[in-house]
C-alpha positions as CSV (number, residue, x, y, z in Angstrom):
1,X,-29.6,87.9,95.2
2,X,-32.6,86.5,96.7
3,X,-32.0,82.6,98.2
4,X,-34.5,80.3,95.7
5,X,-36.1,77.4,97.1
6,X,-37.7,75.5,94.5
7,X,-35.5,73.3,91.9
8,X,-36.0,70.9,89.3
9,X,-39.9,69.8,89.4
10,X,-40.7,68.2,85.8
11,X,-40.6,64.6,86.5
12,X,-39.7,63.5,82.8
13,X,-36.9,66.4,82.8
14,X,-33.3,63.9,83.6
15,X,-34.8,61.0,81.3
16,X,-36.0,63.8,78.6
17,X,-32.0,65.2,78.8
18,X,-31.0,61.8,79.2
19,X,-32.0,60.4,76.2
20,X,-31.0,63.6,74.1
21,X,-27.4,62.8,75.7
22,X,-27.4,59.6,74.4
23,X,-28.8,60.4,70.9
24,X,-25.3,62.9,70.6
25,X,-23.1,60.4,71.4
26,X,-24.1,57.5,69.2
27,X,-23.7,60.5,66.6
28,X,-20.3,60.6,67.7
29,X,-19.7,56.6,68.4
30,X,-19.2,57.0,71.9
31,X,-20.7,54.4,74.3
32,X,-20.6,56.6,77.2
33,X,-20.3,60.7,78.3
34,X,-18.4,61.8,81.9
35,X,-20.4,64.4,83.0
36,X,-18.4,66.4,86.0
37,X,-19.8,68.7,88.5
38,X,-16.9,71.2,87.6
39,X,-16.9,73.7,84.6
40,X,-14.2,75.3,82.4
41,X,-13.1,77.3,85.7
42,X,-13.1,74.6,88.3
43,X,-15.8,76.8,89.8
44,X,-17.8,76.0,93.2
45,X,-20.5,77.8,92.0
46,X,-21.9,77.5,88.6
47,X,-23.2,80.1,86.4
48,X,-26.4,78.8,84.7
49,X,-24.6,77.9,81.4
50,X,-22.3,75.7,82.5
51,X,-24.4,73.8,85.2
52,X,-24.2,70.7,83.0
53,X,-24.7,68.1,85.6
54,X,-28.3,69.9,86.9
55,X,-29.4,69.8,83.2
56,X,-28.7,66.2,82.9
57,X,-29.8,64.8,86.4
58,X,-31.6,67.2,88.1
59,X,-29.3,67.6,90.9
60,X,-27.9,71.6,91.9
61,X,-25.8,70.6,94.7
62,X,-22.1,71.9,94.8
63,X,-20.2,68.6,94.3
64,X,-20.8,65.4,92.0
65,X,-20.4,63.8,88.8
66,X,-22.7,61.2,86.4
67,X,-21.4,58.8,83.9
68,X,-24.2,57.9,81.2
69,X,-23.6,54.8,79.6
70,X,-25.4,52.9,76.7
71,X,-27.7,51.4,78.9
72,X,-27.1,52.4,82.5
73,X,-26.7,55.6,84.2
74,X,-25.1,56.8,87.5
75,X,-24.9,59.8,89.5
76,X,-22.6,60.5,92.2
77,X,-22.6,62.5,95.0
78,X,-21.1,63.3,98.7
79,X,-22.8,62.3,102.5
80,X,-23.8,66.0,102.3
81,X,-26.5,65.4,100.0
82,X,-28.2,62.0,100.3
83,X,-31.4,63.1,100.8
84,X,-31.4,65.5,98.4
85,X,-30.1,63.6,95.5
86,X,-32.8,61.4,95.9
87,X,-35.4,64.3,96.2
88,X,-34.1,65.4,92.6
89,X,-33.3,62.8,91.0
90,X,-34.8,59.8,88.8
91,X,-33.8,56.6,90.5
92,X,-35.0,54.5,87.9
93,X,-33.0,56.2,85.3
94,X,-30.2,57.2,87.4
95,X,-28.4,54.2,89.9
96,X,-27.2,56.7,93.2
97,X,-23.6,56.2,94.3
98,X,-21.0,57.6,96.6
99,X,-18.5,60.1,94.9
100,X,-15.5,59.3,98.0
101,X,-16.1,55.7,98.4
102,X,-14.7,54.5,95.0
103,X,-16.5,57.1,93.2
104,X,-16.2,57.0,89.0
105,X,-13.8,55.5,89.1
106,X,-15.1,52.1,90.8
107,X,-18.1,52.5,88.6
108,X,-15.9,52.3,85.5
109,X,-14.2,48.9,86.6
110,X,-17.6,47.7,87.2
111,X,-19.8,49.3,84.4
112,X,-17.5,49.6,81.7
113,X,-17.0,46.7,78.7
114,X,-13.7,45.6,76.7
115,X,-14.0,48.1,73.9
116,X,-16.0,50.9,74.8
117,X,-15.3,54.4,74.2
118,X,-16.1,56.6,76.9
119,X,-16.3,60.5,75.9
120,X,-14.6,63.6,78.0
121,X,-14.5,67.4,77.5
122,X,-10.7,67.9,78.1
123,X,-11.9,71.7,79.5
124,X,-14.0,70.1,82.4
125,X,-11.5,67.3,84.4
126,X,-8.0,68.1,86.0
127,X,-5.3,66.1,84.3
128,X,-5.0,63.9,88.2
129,X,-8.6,63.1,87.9
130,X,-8.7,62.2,84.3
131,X,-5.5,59.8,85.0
132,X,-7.6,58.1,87.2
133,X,-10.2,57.8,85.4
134,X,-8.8,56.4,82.3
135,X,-6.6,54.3,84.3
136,X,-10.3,52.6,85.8
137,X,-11.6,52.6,82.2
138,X,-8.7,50.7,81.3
139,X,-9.0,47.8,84.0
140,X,-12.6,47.0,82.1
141,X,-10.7,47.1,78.5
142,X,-12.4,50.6,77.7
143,X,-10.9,53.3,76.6
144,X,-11.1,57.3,77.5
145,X,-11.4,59.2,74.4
146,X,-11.7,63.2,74.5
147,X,-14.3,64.7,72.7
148,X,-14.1,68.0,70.3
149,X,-17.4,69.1,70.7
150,X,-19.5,68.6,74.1
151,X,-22.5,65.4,73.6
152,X,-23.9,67.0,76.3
153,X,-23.8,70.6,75.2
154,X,-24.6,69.7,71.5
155,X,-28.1,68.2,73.1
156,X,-28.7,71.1,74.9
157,X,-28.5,73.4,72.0
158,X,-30.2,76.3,72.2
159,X,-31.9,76.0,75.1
160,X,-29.0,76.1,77.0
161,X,-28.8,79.1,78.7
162,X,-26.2,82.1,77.5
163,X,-22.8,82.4,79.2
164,X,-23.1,85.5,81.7
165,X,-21.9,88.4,81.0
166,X,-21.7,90.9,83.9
167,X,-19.7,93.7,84.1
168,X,-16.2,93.5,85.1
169,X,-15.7,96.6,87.5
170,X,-12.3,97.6,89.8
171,X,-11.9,96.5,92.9
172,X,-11.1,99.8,94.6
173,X,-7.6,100.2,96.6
174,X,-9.7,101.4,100.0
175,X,-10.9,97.3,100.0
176,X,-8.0,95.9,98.2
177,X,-5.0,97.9,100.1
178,X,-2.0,96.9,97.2
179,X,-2.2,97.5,93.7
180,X,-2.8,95.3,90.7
181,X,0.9,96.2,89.8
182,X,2.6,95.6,93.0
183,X,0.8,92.1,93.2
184,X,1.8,91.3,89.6
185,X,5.5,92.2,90.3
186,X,5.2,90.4,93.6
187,X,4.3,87.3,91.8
188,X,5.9,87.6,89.0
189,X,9.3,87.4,91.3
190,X,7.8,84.0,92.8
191,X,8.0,82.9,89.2
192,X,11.7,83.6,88.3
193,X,12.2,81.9,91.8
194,X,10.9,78.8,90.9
195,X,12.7,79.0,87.1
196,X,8.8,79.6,85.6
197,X,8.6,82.3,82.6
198,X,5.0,82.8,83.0
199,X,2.0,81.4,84.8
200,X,-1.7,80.0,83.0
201,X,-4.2,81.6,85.7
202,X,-7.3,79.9,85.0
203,X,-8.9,80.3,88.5
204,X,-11.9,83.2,88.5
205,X,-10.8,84.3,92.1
206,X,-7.0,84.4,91.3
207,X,-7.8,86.8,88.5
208,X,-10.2,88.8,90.3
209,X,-7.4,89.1,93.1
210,X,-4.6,89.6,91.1
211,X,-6.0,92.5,89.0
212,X,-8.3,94.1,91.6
213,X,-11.4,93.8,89.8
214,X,-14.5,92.1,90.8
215,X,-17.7,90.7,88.8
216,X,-21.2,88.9,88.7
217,X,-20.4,85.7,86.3
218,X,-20.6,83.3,89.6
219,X,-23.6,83.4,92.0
220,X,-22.5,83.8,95.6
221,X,-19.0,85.0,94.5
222,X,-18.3,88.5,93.0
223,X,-16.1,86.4,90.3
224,X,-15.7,87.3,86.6
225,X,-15.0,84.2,84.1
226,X,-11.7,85.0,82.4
227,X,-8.4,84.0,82.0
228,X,-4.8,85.2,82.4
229,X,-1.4,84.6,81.2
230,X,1.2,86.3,83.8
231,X,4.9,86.9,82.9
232,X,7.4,86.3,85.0
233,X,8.5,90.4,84.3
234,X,5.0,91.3,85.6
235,X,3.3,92.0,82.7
236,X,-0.2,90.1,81.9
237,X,-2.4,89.0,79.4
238,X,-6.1,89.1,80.6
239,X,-8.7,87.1,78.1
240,X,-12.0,88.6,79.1
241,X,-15.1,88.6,77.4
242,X,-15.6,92.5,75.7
243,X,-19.0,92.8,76.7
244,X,-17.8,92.7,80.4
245,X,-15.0,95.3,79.6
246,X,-16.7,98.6,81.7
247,X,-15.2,101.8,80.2
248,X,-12.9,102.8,83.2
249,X,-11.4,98.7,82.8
250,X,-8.3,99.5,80.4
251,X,-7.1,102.6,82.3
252,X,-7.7,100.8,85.9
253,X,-5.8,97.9,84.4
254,X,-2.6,100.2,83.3
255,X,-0.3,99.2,79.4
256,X,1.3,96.8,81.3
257,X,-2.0,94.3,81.1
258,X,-2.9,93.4,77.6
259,X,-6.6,92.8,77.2
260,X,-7.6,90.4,74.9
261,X,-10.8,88.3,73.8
262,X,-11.2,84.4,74.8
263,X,-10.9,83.8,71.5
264,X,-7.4,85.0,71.6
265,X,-6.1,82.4,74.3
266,X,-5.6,79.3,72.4
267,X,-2.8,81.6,70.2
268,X,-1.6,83.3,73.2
269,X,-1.0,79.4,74.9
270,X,0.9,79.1,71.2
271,X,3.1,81.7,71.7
272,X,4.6,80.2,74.8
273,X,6.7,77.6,72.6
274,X,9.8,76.9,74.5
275,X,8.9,78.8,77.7
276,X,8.6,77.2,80.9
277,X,5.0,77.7,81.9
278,X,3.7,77.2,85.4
279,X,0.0,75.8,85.8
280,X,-1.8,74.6,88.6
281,X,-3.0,71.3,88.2
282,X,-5.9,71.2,90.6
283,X,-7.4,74.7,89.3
284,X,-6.8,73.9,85.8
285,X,-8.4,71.5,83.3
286,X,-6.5,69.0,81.3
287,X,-6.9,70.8,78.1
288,X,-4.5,73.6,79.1
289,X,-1.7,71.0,79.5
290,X,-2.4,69.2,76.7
291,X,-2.8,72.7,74.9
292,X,0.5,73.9,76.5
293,X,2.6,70.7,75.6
294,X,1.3,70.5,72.0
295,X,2.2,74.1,71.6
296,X,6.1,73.2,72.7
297,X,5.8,74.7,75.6
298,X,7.8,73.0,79.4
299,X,4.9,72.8,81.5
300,X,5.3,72.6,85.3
301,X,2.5,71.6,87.8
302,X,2.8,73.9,90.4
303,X,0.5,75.3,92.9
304,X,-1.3,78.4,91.8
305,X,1.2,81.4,92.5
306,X,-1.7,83.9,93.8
307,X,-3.2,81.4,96.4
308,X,-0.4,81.6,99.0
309,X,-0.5,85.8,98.8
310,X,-4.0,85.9,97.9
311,X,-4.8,84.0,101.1
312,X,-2.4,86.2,103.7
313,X,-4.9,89.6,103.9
314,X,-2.7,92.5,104.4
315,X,-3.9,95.0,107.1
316,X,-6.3,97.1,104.9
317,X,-8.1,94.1,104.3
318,X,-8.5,92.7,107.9
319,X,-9.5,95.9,108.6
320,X,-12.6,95.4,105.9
321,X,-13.2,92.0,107.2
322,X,-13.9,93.8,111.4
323,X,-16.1,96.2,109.7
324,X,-18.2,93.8,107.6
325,X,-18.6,90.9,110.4
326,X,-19.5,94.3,112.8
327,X,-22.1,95.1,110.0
328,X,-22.9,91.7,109.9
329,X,-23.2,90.7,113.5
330,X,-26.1,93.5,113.5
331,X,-28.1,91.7,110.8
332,X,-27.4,88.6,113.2
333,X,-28.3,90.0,116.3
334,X,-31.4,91.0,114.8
335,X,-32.2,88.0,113.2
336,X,-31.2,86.1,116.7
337,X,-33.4,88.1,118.2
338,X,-36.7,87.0,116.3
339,X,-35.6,84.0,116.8
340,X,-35.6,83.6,120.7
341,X,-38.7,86.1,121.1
342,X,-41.3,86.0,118.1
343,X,-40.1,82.6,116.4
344,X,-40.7,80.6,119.3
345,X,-44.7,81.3,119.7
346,X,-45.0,81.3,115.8
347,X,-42.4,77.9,114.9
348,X,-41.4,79.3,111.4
349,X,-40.7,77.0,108.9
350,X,-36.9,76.9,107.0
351,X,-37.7,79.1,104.3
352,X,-39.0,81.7,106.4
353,X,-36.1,81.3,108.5
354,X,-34.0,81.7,105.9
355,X,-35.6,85.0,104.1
356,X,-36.1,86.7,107.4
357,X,-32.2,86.6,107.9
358,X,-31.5,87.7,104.3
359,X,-34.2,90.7,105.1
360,X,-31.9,91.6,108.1
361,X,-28.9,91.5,105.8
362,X,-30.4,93.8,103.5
363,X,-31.4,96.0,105.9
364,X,-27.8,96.9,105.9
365,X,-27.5,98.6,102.9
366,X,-24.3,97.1,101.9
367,X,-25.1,93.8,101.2
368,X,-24.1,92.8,97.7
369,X,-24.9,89.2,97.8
370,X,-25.0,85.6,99.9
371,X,-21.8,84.1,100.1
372,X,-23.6,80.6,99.8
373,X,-27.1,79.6,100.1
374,X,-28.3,79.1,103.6
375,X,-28.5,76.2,105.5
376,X,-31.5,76.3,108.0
377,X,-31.9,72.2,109.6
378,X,-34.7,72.6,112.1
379,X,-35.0,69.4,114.2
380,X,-34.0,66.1,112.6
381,X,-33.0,68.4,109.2
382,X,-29.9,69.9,111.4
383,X,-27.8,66.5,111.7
384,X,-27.7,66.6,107.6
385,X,-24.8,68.6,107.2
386,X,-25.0,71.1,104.7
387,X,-28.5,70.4,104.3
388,X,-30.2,72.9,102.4
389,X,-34.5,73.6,102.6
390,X,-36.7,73.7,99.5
391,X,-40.2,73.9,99.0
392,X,-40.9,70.3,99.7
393,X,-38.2,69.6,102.0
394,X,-39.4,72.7,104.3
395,X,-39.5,72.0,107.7
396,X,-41.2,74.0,110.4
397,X,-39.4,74.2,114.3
398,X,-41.3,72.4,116.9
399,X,-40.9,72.9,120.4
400,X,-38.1,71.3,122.6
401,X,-35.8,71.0,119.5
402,X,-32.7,72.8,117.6
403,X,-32.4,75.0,114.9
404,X,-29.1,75.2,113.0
405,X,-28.4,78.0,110.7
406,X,-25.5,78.4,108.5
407,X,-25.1,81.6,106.7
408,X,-23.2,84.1,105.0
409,X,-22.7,87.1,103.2
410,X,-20.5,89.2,100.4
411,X,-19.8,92.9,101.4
412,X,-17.1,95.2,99.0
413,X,-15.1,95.1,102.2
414,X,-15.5,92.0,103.2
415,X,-17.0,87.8,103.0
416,X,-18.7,86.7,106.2
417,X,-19.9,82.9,107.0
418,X,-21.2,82.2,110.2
419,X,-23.1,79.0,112.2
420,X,-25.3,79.5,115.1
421,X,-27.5,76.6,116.9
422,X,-30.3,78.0,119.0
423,X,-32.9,75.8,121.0
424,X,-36.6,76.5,120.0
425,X,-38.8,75.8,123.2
426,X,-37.2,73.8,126.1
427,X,-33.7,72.0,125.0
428,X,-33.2,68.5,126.4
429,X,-30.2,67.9,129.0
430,X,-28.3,65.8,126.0
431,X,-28.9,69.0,123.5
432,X,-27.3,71.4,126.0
433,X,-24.7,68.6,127.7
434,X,-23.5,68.2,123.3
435,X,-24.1,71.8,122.5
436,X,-21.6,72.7,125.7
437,X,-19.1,70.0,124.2
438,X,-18.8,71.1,120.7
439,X,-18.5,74.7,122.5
440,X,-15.6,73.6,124.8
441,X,-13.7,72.4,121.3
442,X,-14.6,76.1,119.4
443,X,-13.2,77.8,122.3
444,X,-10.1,75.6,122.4
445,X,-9.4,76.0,118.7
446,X,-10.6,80.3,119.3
447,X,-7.5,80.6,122.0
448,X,-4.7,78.5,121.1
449,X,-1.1,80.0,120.6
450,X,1.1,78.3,118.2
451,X,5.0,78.4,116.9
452,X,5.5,79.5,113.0
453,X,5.4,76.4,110.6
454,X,2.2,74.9,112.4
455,X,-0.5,74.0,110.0
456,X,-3.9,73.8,110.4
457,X,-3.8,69.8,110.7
458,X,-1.8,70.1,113.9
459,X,-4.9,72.3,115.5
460,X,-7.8,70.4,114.2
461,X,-7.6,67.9,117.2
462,X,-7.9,70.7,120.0
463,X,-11.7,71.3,118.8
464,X,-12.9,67.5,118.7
465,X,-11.2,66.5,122.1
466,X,-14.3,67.3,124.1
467,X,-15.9,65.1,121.7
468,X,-14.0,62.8,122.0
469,X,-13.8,62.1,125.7
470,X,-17.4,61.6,125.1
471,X,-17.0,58.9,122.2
472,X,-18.5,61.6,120.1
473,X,-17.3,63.1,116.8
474,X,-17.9,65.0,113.6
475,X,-16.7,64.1,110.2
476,X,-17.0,67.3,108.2
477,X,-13.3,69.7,108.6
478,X,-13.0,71.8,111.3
479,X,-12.0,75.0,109.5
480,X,-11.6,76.3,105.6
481,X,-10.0,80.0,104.2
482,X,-11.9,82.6,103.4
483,X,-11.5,84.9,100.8
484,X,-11.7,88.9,100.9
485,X,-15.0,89.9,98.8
486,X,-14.1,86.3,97.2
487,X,-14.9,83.1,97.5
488,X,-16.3,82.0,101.0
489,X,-14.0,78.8,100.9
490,X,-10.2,79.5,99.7
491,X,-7.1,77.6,100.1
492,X,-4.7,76.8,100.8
493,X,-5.0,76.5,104.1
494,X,-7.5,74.4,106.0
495,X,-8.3,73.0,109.2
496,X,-8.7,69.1,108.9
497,X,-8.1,66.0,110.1
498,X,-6.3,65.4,106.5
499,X,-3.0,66.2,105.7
500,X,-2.5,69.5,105.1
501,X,1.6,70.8,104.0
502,X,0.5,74.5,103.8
503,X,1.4,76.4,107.5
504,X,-0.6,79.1,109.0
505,X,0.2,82.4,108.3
506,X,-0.4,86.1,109.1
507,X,-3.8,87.2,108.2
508,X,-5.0,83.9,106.7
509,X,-9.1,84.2,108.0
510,X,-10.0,80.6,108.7
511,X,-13.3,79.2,110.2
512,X,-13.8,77.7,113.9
513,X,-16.3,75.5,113.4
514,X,-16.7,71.9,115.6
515,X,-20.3,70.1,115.2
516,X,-22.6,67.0,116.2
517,X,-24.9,65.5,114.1
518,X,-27.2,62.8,116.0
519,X,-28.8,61.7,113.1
520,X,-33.4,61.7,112.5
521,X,-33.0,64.3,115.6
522,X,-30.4,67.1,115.4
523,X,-27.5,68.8,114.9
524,X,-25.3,71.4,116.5
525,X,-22.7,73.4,114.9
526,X,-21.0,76.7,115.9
527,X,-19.2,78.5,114.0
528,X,-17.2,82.1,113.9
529,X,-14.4,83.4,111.1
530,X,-11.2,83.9,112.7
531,X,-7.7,85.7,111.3
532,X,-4.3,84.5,112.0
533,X,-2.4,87.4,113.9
534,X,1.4,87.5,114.0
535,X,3.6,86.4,116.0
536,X,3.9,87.5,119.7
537,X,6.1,87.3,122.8
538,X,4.4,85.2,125.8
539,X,5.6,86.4,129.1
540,X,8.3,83.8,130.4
541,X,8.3,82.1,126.9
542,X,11.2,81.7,124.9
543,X,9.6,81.8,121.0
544,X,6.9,84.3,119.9
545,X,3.8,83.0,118.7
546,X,0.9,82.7,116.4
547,X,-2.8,83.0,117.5
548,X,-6.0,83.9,116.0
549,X,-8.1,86.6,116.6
550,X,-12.3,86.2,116.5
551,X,-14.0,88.0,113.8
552,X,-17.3,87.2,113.9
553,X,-19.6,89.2,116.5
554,X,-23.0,87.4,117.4
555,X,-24.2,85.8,120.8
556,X,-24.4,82.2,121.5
557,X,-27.3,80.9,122.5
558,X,-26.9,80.7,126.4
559,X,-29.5,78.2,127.0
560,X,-27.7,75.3,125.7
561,X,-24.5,76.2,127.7
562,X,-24.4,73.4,130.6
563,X,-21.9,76.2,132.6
564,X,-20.3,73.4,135.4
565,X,-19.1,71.7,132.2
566,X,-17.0,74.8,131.5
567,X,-13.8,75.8,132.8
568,X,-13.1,78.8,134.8
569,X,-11.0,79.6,131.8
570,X,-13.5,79.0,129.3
571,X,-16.4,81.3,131.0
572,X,-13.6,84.1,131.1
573,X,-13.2,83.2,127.3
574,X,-17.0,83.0,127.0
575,X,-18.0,86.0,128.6
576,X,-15.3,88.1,127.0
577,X,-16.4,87.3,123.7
578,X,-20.5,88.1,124.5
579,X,-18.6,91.2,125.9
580,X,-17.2,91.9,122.7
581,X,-20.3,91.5,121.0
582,X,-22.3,93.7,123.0
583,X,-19.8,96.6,122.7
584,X,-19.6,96.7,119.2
585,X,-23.0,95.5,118.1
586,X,-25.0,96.9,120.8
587,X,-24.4,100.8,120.2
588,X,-25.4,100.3,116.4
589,X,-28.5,97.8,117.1
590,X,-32.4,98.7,117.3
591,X,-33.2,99.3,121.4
592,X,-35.6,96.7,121.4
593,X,-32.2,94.2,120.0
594,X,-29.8,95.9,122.3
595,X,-31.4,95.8,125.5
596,X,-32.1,91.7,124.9
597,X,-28.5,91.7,123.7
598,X,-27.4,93.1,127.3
599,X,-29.5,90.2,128.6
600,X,-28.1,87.4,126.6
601,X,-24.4,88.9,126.9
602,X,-24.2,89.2,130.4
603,X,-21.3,86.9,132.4
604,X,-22.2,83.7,132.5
């Protein structure tokens, strides 16, 4: 459970793995290996085993890709990581470029040579991307070819490390409030809706959802590695390692779910000849289409059935979700208050900020993991967004600066994620003048009412207007889902700038969360989860409406709030939130925590 903070330290280890990738593919006649970020599951997260772009590079970050040619080598990665690709990675075996701005593809125009074959596992690239990319290859007169057995895993051999095996254990109806059954019938009839026999579930958290059962394959997520087959009728096939198969599994599962080995699935995608199968596209690899098709089966891209129902928590589960983020905002409050007494004579460095506030989490009792691996910036380190400390990127907090920490945890009855920005000694008038701006927007985006149909697109501008009367803005989203003892970033639903078709619903828990980032100096984000709640009647309105209700309990740091720039609406919301916090958190803090709370809660 415990947050690690040192990663890949042999210098020769990405030209070492390098070069054994290149020996397998000349034993194969391939000129060059795509090497994705994504495993066979699509996963976020990455079990050890399948963390194939870290045992090629030396990079752990959550997003990227490398393409090793012949002779030159590239590695690919997001704005959220520039600094620490370059802090784990060989750039004089590795050339570093951007994975939005052209990305692989761009490379492959460039790079690639009239007749070169270039090597894919068909398990690791959704069918859009791999169009792409072979569409790319093509331009430069190369050619895609999918490979049978892994270059990369073949080099790794056996020191690659064994797929996990945790046990796969119920998720109990007092946290789950519908059966497994139920669900399955539920979307089973979305199936027969959309003329769909059955449904290729290849998504860990859609399984886990769907069949009420949780597991430990996935750090940060309680996710097991399987797959599923649904029918249309209800009925299931779940492929699930037996080692992971607990003794109470079958019976909490009920006749109507068949288990079955992995080994099993390739037959079980066989018998599916003539049926019209549904599979999601973007949560499923290529190699179940081309699997599906070969098999003579009518396959239909389609978004994941589960994600829509999975996403809407019903009322036992927002329940869950107050208790956990009121368990939660105790570990907060406590770590908060270190922060503004103790921390600011001794200036902690990141790490220690980081395993204090896992200390307070585990002082709960209930805390069953992180739901990502925390982001502490102190000073300059706080305008890298998503930045997150090692050993020898560790920071310590200096006096008259900011210290952003992002952070998160996974309870049975619930997944919290939540951002606070605090000052450490005296903040500067532009600190607390941007602090009370990004502020303004999360309070915007915390009260709004809105008509059924709106999507989360149509909100994202109420929490950047501040901003941008300032000629100020932030380029990360505004908001993501949030899963239920899942993943801490679910769709469908999104707040963004970007397109989004999917509408806000009942009980989807999004996140609030406007920033600034003024780059070598700091960066301010603030960020609470939030639930959609149904629709209500406004007094002399004429349609009931959507709003959102404010999960997260923990005080905002006071000092950087410039109060003239507030409205007299916005203290009233300000000052009924800290009220909130100090009636719920308060009774069940430490005294010393709850008579500084009173302080730091009072109207503004």
């Amino acid at each position: 459970m415990r947050q690690t903070f040192d990663e890949t330290t042999d210098p020769s280890f990405g030209p070492k793995h390098a070069s054994l990738i290149r020996a397998a593919m000349a034993e194969q006649g391939l000129d060059g290996f795509l090497i994705p970020h994504e495993d066979e599951h699509q996963n976020e997260y990455l079990p050890a085993a399948n963390d194939r772009l870290a045992w090629a590079t030396g990079f752990t970050g959550s997003a990227g890709a490398a393409v090793i040619l012949k002779d030159k080598a590239a590695i690919f990665v997001d704005g959220r990581y520039t600094l620490q690709v370059r802090d784990q990675v060989d750039t004089r075996l590795f050339e570093i470029r951007d994975l939005v701005e052209g990305g692989v593809p761009a490379f492959l125009q460039e790079a690639a040579r009239p007749g070169m074959a270039i090597g894919y596992d068909a398990r690791l690239h959704s069918p859009e991307a791999l169009e792409r990319l072979r569409s790319a290859a093509g331009k430069a007169g190369a050619e895609l070819k999918p490979v049978a057995v892994n270059p990369l895993d073949q080099a790794w051999g056996a020191a690659r490390p064994a797929q996990p095996k945790a046990p796969v254990a119920p998720h109990q109806l007092e946290f789950s409030g519908e059966d497994s059954a139920a669900k399955r019938a539920r979307v089973g009839a979305s199936l027969k809706d959309q003329g769909a026999d059955a449904a290729v579930l290849t998504a860990p958290a859609s399984i886990a959802w769907l069949f009420n059962v949780r597991g430990g394959d996935v750090i940060r997520s309680p996710l097991p590695l399987a797959q599923a087959v649904l029918n249309a009728d209800g009925t299931a096939r779940l492929f699930l390692d037996p080692e992971k198969v607990t003794e109470d599994l079958p019976a909490w599962l009920g006749n109507q779910v068949s288990l079955e080995t992995p080994d099993d699935l390739p037959a079980a995608l066989a018998d599916l000849k003539g049926k019209t199968v549904l599979v999601d596209a973007g949560q499923s690899s290529a190699w179940y289409f081309d699997t599906l098709a070969g098999a003579g089966a009518r396959v239909v891209r389609a978004a994941d059935p589960t994600a829509l129902p999975r996403a809407c928590k019903n009322p036992v589960e927002i329940e869950g979700a107050r208790r956990a983020h009121a368990r939660d905002g105790v570990a907060l409050s406590r770590f908060l208050h270190w922060i503004a007494t103790e921390a600011q004579e001794t200036l902690p460095d990141e790490v220690e900020v980081v395993t204090r506030l896992e200390g307070f989490r585990e002082a709960t009792g209930a805390l069953k993991d992180l739901s990502f691996d925390t982001i502490a910036g102190a000073a300059s380190n706080g305008a890298i967004v998503h930045y997150r400390p090692t050993q020898r990127l560790n920071k310590r907090t200096e006096k008259g600066s900011l210290l952003l920490v992002d952070s998160g945890a996974q309870y049975l009855d619930g997944t919290t994620d939540v951002t606070r920005t605090v000052a450490i000694g005296e903040p500067t008038r532009e600190m607390a003048e941007r602090f009370t701006l990004v502020l303004k927007g999360h309070l915007a985006l915390g009260r709004v009412r809105f008509p059924a149909g709106t999507t989360g697109s149509a909100l994202d501008a109420l929490a950047r207007v501040p901003l941008w009367s300032a000629g100020l803005d932030f380029d990360h989203g505004t908001g993501h889902g949030v899963g239920s003892y899942l993943g801490v970033h679910e769709g469908p639903q999104r707040i963004s700038k970007l397109p989004n078709s999917v509408a806000l619903r009942p009980g989807m828990i999004v996140s609030n969360e406007p920033g600034y980032y003024k780059e070598g100096e700091y960066g301010i984000r603030i960020e609470n989860l939030q639930f959609v709640t149904a629709p209500a009647a406004i007094e002399g309105g004429e349609r009931p409406m959507l709003g959102f209700e404010t999960l997260t309990l923990a005080p905002i740091d006071r000092r950087l709030i410039v109060v003239e720039m507030l409205t007299a609406e916005e203290r009233a919301q300000m000052d009924a939130y800290h009220a909130r916090v100090l009636a719920v958190v308060g009774p069940q803090a430490p005294a010393d925590v709850r008579a500084w709370l009173e302080t730091v809660c009072a109207p503004l």
